[in-house]
C-alpha positions, -999 to +999 in steps of 0.1 A: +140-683+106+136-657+082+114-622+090+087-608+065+078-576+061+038-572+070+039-538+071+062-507+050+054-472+052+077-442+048+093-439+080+088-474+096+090-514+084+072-540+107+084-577+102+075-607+119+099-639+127+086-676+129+111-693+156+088-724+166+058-715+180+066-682+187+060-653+162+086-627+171+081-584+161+101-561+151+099-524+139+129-509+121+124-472+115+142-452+088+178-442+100+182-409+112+208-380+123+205-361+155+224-329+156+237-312+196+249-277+183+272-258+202+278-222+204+315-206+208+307-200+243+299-239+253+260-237+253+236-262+236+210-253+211+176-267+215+149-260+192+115-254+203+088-275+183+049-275+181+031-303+160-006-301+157-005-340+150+010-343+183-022-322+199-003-285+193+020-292+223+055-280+227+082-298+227+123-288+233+146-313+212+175-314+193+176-310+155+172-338+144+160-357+109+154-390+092+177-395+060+151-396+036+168-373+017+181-390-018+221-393-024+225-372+009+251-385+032+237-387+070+266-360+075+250-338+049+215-347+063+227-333+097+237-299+080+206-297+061+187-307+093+207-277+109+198-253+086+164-262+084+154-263+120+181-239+137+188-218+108+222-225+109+255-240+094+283-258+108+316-252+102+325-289+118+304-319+124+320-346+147+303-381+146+298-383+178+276-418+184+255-443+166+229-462+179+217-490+161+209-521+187+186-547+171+159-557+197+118-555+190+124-516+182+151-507+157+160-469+165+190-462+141+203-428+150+237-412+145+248-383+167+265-354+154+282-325+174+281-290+155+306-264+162+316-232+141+278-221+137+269-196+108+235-179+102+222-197+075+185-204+072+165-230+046+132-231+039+120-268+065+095-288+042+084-303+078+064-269+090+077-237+109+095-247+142+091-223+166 
């Protein structure tokens, strides 16, 4: 058994197994970084997002990113990520969890906690987030 790729785009690779008679699916999306800042007093940051691809509605999430980014670390994509979408910096980032189970949908995600945040804004290539 061996999978081939019968699909690649930017974010997401479909492949299909032969096992007998059966043709098994899988999707494997680009590895990514979710971010759950902190403030001094306790409280989680969400942000606030509106994509007109999605139909313009709003959503509440945690920063989050795929590392797409080229000789960034996923640590370094989860600061970027921060600054970009919260319009801060973090003076610690604590791995907190990764997720990477292999069934039909491969989600890998790697969970960062944020604490010591610092105004610090970047320009997000992705769009405004509200």
């Amino acid at each position: 058994m061996s999978e081939k790729t019968v699909y690649q785009g930017k974010f997401i690779t479909v492949t299909e197994e032969a096992a007998g008679q059966l043709t098994f699916e899988r999707a494997y999306l680009k590895p990514s970084v979710q971010v759950i800042p902190f403030t001094e007093d306790g409280k989680v940051l969400l942000i606030k997002e509106r994509r007109l691809v999605e139909g313009g509605i709003s959503r509440w999430h945690f920063v989050a990113g795929f590392c797409d980014k080229p000789g960034l670390t996923p640590e370094e994509v989860a600061q970027e990520e921060l600054m970009e979408e919260a319009g801060f910096r973090a003076d610690k980032l604590v791995k907190w969890h990764v997720l990477n189970h292999k069934h039909s949908l491969i989600v890998p995600i790697t969970y960062y906690l944020a604490y010591g945040l610092k105004p610090m804004k970047k320009d997000n290539p992705d769009g405004p987030v509200i």
